[in-house]
N, C-alpha and C positions, 0 to 999 in steps of 0.2 A: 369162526369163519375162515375157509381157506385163503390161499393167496389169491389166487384166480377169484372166487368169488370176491374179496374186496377189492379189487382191480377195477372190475366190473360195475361193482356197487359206488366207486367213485366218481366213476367216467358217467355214471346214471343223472348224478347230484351235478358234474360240470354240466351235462346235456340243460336238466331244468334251471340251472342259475340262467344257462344262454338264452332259455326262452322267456325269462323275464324282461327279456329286453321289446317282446313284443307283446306279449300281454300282459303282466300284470305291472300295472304303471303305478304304483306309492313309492318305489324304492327308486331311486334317481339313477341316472346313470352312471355316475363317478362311482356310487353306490356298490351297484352291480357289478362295474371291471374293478373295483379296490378285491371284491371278494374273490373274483375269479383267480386276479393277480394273485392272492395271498393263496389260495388250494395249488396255484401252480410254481411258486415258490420255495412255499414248504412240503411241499410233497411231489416237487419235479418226478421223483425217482423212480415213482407212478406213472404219471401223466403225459414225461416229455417227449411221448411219440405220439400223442395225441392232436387230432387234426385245430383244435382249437389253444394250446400250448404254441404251436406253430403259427397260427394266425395271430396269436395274442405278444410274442415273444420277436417276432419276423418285422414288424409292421415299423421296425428303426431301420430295416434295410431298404428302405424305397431310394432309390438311386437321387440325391441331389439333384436341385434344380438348375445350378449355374451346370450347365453344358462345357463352358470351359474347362471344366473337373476333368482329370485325367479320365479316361473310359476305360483305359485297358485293365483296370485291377481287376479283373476278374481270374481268376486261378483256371478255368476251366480250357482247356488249350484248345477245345473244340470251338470256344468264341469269340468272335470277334468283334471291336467297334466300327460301330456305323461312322461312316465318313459323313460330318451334321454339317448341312449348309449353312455358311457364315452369315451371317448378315451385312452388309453393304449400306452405309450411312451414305458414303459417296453417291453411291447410284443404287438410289432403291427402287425405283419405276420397272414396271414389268408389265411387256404385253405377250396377254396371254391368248392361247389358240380357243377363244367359246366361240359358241353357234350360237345366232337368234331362233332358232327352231331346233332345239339338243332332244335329245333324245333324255338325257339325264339329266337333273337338275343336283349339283353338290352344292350344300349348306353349309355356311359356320359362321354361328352366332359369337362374336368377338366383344370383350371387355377390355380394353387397354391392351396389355402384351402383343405390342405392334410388332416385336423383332421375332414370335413365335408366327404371330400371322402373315410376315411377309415370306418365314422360312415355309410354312405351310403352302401359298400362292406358287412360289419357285420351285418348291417340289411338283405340285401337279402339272406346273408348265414342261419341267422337263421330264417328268414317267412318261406324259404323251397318251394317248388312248386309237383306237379307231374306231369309238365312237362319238360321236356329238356331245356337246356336255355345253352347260353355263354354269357359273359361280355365282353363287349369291352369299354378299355378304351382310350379314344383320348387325352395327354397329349400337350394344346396348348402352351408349351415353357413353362411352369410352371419355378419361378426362387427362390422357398423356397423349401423345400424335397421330394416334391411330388413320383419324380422320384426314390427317394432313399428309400423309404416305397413299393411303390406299385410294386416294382422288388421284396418283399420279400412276395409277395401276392400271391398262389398259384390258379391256376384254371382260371386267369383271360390274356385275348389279352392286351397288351400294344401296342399301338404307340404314337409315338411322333413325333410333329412340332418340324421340327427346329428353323424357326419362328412363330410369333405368328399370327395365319389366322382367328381368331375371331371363336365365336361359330355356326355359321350356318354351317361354311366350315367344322369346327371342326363335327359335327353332320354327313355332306353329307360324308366326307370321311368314319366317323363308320362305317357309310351303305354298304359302297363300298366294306369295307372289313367282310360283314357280312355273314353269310351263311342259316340264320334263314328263316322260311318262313313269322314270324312276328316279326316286329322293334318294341322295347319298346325304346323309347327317353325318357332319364330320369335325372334330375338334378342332382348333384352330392351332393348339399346342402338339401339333404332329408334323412328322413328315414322311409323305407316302413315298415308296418303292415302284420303281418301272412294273407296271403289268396288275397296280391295285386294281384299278378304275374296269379294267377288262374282266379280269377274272370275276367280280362279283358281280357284275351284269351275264357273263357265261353260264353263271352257274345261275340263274333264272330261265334262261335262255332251253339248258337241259333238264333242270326239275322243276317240272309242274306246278308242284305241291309246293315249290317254295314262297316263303312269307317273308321273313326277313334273311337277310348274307350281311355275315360281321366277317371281319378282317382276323387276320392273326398280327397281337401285338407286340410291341418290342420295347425294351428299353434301351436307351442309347449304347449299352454298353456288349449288346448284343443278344442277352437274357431274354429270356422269355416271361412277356408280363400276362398275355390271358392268349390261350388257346378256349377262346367261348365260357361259360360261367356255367355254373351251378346253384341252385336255388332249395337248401333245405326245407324242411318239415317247419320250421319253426319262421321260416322267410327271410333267413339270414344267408347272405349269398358267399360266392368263394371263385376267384378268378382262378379257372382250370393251367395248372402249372406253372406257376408266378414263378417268379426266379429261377427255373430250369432250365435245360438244355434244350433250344428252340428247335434243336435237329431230330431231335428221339423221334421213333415210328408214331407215338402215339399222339402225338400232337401233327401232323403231318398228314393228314386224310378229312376229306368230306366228312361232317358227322353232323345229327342234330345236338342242340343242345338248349341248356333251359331260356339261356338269353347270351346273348353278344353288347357286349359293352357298348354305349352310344356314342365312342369316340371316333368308329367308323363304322355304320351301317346302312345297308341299302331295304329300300321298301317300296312296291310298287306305288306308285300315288293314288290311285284309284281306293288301293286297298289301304293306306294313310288315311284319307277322309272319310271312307267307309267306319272305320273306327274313331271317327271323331280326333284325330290326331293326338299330337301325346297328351294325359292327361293332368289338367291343370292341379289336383289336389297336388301335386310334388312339386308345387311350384317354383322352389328352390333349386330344384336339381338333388338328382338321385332316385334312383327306383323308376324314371319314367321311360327308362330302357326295358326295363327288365318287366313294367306292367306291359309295356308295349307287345312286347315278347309274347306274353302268355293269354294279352288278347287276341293276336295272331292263332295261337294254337288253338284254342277255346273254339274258332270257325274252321280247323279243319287244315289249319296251314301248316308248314313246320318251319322251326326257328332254326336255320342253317352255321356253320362256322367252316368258312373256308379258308384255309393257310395257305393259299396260292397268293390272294389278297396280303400285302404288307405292309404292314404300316408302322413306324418308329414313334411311340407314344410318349412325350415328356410329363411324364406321370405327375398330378398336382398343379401345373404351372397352373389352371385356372383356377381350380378349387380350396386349393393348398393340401397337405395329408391330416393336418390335427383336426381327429374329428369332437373336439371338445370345443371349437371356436370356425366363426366363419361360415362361409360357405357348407363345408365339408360335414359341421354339425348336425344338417341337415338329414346327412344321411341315417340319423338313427330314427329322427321321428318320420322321416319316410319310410324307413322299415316295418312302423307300426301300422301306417296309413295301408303297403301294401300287404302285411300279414291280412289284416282285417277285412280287407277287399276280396283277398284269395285263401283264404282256409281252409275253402270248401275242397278245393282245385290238392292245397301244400300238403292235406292229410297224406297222401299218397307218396309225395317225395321222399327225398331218402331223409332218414334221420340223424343227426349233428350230433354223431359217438366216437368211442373213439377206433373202431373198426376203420379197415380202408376204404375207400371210399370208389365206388365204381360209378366214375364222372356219366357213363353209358346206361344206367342201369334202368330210366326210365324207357328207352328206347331200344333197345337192342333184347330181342326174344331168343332170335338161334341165331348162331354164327358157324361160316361154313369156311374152310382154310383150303386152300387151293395151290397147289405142290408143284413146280415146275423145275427145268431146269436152269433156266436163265428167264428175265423180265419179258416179254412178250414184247415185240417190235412190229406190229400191226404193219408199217409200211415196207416192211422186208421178207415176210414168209405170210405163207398161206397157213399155219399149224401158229400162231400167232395173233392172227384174222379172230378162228374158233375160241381162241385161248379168251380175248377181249371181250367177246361176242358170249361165251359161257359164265364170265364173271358180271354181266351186266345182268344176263337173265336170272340168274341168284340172287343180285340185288332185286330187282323186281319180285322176287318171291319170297320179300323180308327176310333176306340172309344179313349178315355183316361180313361181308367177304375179305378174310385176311390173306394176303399172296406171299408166299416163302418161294424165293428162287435159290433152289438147294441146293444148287455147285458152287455157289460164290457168295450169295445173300450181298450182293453189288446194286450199288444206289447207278442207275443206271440214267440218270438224270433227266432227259426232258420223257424219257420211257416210263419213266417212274413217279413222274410228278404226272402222268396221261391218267395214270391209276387213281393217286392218293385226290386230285382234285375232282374228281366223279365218287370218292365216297371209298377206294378203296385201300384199306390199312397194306401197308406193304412192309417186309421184314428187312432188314441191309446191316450192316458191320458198319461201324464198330459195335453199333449195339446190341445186336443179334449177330452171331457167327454160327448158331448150330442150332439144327432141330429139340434139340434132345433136352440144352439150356430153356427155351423159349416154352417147351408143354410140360416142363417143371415148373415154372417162373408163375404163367398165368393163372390168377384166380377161378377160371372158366373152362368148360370144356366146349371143344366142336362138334354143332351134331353134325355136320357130314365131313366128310375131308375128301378131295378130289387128288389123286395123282395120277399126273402124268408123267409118262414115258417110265420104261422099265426099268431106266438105270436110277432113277428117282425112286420109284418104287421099291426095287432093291434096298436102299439106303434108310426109307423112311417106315415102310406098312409094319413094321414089328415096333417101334416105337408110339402108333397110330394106337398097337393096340393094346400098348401096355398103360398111356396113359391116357386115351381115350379111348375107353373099352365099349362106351354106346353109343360110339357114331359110325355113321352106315359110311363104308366106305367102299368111292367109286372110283376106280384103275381105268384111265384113259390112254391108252401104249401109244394113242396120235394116229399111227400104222404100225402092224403086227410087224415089229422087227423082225423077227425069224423069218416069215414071208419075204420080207424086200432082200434079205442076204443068201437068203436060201434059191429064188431068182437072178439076184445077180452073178451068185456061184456057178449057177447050173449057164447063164451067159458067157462065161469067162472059163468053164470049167475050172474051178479053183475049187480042190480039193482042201482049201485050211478054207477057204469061206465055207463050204459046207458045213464043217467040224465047228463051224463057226454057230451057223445059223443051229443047228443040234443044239447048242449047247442056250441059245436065247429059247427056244423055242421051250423047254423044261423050263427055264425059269420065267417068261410071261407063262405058261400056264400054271405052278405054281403061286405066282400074283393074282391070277385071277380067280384061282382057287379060293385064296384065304380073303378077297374082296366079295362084297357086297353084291355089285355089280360091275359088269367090264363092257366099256362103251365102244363101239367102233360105227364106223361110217359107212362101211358098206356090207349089203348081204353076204356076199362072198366072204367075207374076213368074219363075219359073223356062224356061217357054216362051216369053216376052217375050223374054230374055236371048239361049237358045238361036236364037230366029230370026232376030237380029242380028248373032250370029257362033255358029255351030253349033259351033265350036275352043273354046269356054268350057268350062270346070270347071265345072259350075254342081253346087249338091247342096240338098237341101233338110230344111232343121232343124228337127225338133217344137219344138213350142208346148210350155215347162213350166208343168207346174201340179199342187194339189195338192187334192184333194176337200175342202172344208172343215164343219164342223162346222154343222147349221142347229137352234132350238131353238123355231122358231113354226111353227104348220101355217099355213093358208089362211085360216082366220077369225081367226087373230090378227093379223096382216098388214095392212098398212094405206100405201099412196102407191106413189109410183113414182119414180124413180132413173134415173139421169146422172151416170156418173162419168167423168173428162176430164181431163189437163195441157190447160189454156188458152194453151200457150205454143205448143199447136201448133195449128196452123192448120185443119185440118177439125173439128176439137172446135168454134171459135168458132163455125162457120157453122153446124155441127149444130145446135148450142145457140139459136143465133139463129133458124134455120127452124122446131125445134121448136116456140118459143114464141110464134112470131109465126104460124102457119102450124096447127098440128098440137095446139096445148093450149086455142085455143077450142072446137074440135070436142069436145075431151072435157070439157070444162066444162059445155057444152050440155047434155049426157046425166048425167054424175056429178060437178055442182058440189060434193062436200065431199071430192074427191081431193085429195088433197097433192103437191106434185112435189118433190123433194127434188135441188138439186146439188150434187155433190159435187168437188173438184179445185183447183191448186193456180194462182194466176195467174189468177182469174177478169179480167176486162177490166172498163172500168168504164162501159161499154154495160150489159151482164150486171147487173151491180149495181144500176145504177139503172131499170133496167127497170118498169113499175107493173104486175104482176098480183098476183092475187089468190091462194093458195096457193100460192107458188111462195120456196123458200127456197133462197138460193143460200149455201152453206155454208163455199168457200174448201177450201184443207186442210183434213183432218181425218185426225188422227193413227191413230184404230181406226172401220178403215171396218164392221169387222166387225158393227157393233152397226146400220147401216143395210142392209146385206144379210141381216141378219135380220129387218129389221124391215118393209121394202118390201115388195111384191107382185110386181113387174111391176118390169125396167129395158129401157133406151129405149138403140137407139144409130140413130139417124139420118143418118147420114154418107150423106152427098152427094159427097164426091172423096174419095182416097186409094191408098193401095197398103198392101202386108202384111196381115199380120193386125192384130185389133184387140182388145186386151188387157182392153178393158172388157167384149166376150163371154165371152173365157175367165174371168174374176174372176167374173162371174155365173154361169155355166153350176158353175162351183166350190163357190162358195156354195149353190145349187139355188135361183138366184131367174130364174124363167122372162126371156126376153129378146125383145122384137119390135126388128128389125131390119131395115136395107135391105140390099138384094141386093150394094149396095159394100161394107158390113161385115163381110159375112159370107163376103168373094169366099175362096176357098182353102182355107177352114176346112173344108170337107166336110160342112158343116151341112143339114138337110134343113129344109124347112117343115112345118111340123104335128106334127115328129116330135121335133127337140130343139129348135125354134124358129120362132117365127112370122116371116112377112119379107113387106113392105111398101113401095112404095114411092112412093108420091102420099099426099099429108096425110091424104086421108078414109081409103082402106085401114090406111094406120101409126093413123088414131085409131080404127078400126073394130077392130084386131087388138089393141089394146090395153082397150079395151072387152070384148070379151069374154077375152080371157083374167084379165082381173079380176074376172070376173064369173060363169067356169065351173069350177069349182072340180076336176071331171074332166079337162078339159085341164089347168089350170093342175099339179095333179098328175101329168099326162101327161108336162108340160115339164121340170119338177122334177128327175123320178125320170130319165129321157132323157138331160139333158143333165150330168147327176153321172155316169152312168154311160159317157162320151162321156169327157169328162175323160180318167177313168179306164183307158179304153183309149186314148186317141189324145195326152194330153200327161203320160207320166210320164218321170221322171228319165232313168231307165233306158234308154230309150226314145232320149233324147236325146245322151246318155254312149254309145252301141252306131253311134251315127248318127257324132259326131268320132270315135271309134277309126276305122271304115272310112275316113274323110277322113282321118285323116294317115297309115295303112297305105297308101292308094293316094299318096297326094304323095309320099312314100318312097321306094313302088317304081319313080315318073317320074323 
């Protein structure tokens, strides 16, 4: 027998010793781990990368229980200890912020360890939520002070066992007396992080289909104890990245998974008693998270792990870790209880070898990677907007959408937790620095891969196709570069922008060439394309958008509006001709207008500019409150290509638009009908003039241009548009 073969033929013999532990019961359990112990002892040299070596060999690293233990040993320079709230013998009372009508109902069923339960209380008082919530605390016969601290705690339900009924019972009764429309089950030996309590009710709030939302846990010392669990073949479970690096990309995204630890999970209540709450055969404790879990799926829900949720888990305090005594013993004969019950279900799971283990494997079919240049900032550009809006409708068509931002792979922080908490994996440094490491690295390949912009493209479509050679790949340029330089050249006469735009314009058409398919937004850039190589894929993508809510008529209303990223280049010039060119004439006529800018990256020309009503604003976080507020907005563009994001965001809002004929090129827009369009200073100050001024047109534009929206950029619309694109790339 070769090496390989007995490698293999070893790790077959660990596989069945491990499942003796759930069906064939004469051999005891000391039994079974003496043998295990000894195969991985005397034959480490074998086995000790083996996923059960690790579990069996690891399980003396669980972090001490005294918290006063130094936290920082860990070697890992990326982690850090949690700052653990002291306990207070002096003043242990605490009132806390609950609702007699919450929305949420948080549980934890308490056995003595008063000084974990009062740190647990003072944590949720100060994370804070903004939503309603009550405490219920289940006192099971606690026989140290428990009882005598927690009467002096304001804001919180008590009850109390008179005897001690274990902790499931302890849980089912919380429920019973809850009034929440969601249960958070929650350990008493924790302490939650600002932002738990929101995010797991959020992420209900956004997915449907969700059944249960577990936290991402932690150990004091900064480690990561469970990003969500895993449930083999055999019903032996495995906390996904125990002792890791809690910052890695892959623990850091929305994901299903087989169960979430019961130390914090949320469940709607409806759908708790619908399943007869946790079940009592594990009456002990253990496995009634994880039956929980898989009776949720069994109707059609899915078992969520959200890492936005955090929580600081002091691993043991209630159960203790030796599972040969105690509490904790339990967990092997509830292992057999749940093997028995779900067989049917576990045949399918992955199987307990010693291959690596793909935590994802039940749920993830295709995965599609999406290429940018930088993180997507949704409240700052319009090419951003699309970026958000393309990566969601992927998810809805069972992708796993992984986001690489190729100039930097920069953790871009609350940009990038906007991603990973809606489900999608995002790539960042330290741990990722480069394309090229990351589709060597992963066990998987992508069927589609999306890039955008040229200069991305450039850097990555040869590596696309050397080592994902059958994924369809689609070249999104945002707007034909060469178009928008080769306009602004021919505005400027600039002979080196010409030379410029020449020289993009050969290489997006060789990108498009060697793609799949190449998406742009409007016909004209679409016919540009085809007339340069008619052998192009070319297709063309709606504009999404979403009607928005408006709450001032026409005499409430007051200025006018310009919204723009200053980072890009036709926004400057607009902004500059506007005010130099196009806002004296309307001064002339209606000196007490206001002009209002809005955007991110203002220049400091812009800034210092001297006129008179004219407020240049920078970001602003809720533009909402100046598109209700304005009359009239302004896009003046003089070069460019695509469309242009600051029509669609007005025409949304119902704030009429005057516009040049480049702004609005593709869009379908009509003049007079959803929008005025202008293009010499006096007509742009004359069409803004009186649409300020007519209160029947301007209602004409209003009502036109919401209902335009509405048939030409919805979701659906755009989701109907990629299905035919990757059905025909399929069929080639």
């Amino acid at each position: 027998m070769n090496k390989k073969k007995q490698f293999f033929s070893l790790c077959n013999i660990e596989t069945k010793l491990h499942s003796l532990y759930y069906s064939i019961p004469p051999i005891s359990y000391q039994n079974k781990r003496k043998i295990i112990l000894f195969i991985h002892n005397y034959l480490s040299f074998l086995t000790k990368n083996t996923l059960s070596y690790k579990l069996n060999f690891r399980s003396d690293l669980t972090p001490t229980n005294d918290i006063s233990t130094d936290l920082s040993s860990t070697n890992d320079k990326n982690l850090k200890p949690f700052e653990i709230i002291q306990y207070d013998l002096s003043n242990s009372s605490i009132s806390l912020n609950t609702s007699n009508s919450p929305i949420i109902s948080i549980i934890i069923p308490v056995f003595n360890q008063i000084e974990y339960t009062w740190r647990c209380l003072k944590s949720i008082n100060e994370a804070g939520s903004q939503y309603s919530y009550e405490i219920i605390i289940v006192d099971d016969s606690s026989h140290d002070e428990s009882l005598e601290v927690l009467n002096q705690i304001q804001g919180i339900r008590l009850f109390h066992n008179e005897k001690n009924l274990g902790f499931i019972r302890s849980c089912n009764k919380g429920a019973e007396e809850s009034k929440g429309d969601y249960l958070v089950f929650l350990n008493n030996d924790t302490q939650v992080l600002p932002g738990w309590l929101d995010e797991l009710i959020q992420t209900f709030e956004r997915e449907n289909d969700a059944g249960i939302v577990g936290a991402k846990l932690f150990y004091p010392d900064g480690r990561l104890q469970e990003a969500g669990g895993i449930i083999f073949h055999n019903g032996m479970g495995m906390n996904v990245g125990k002792y890791d690096d809690p910052l890695k990309p892959e623990y850091n995204y929305l994901r299903e998974v087989d169960y979430c630890s019961g130390a914090c999970i949320m469940v709607r209540s409806t759908l708790f008693f619908q399943l007869n709450k946790f079940d009592e055969r594990y009456i002990s404790g253990y496995y009634e998270d994880t039956d929980l879990a898989f009776s949720i799926r069994n109707i059609g829900k899915k078992v969520l792990y959200q890492p936005m949720s955090r929580v600081i888990h002091f691993e043991g305090v209630t159960s203790g870790t030796d599972i040969k005594q105690g509490v904790k013993a339990h967990q092997i004969s509830n292992g057999k209880k749940f093997y028995r019950k779900w067989r049917h279900v576990l045949k399918g799971h992955t199987h307990f070898d010693s291959q690596n283990i793909n935590v994802n494997a039940h749920y993830i079919k295709k995965r599609l990677l999406y290429i940018d240049a930088t993180t997507p900032t949704p409240d700052m550009d319009s090419g951003s907007i699309d970026s958000f809006n393309y990566m969601r409708i992927f998810q809805s068509l069972s992708f796993q959408v992984t986001f690489a931002p190729l100039s930097n792979f920069s953790y871009e922080k609350r940009y990038t937790r906007d991603l990973q908490k809606i489900g999608i994996e995002c790539l960042y440094a330290p741990y990722i620095t480069n394309l090229d490491n990351h589709l060597k690295s992963v066990d998987y390949q992508y069927s589609v891969v999306l890039i955008s912009r040229i200069t991305e493209a450039i850097k990555s479509i040869d590596l696309i196709k050397k080592y994902c050679p059958n994924s369809v790949i689609i070249f999104n340029p945002v707007d034909l570069h060469f178009l928008r330089i080769q306009r602004q050249a021919r505005l400027l006469n600039s002979y080196k922008l010409h030379k410029k735009s020449l020289s993009l314009k050969n290489k997006e058409l060789i990108i498009a060439k060697k793609s799949d398919c190449t998406i742009v937004l409007s016909p004209i850039e679409k016919e540009i394309l085809l007339k340069e190589n008619h052998q192009l894929n070319v297709e063309i993508i709606p504009f999404i958008s979403t009607v928005q809510p408006d709450s001032h008529n026409f005499e409430q209303r007051n200025g006018i509006l310009f919204i723009g990223n200053f980072q890009h280049p036709p926004n400057n010039d607009a902004i500059v001709y506007f005010i130099e060119k196009i806002w004296p004439l309307i001064q002339e006529k209606n000196p007490g207008i206001q002009f209002y800018i809005i955007g991110a990256n203002p220049f400091p020309q812009l800034i210092t500019m001297p006129h008179q009503n004219i407020y240049v604003l920078g970001y602003v976080k809720d533009i909402s409150k100046y598109f209700n507020q304005c009359k009239v907005s302004v896009a003046p563009i003089r070069y460019g290509a695509g469309l242009k994001g600051k029509i669609r965001t007005s025409l949304s809002y119902g704030l009429p638009v005057v516009a040049s004929s480049v702004a609005i090129e593709g869009m379908g827009l009509k003049h007079k009908s959803e929008i005025l369009v202008a293009d010499n200073e006096i007509e742009f100050a004359n069409c803004i003039i009186e649409l300020y001024n007519n209160k029947v047109l301007w209602t004409q534009m209003k009502t036109n241009g919401k209902s335009f929206v509405e048939k030409h950029y919805s979701m659906e619309r755009c989701r109907h548009k990629f299905i035919n694109i990757f059905d025909d790339c399929h069929k080639t």
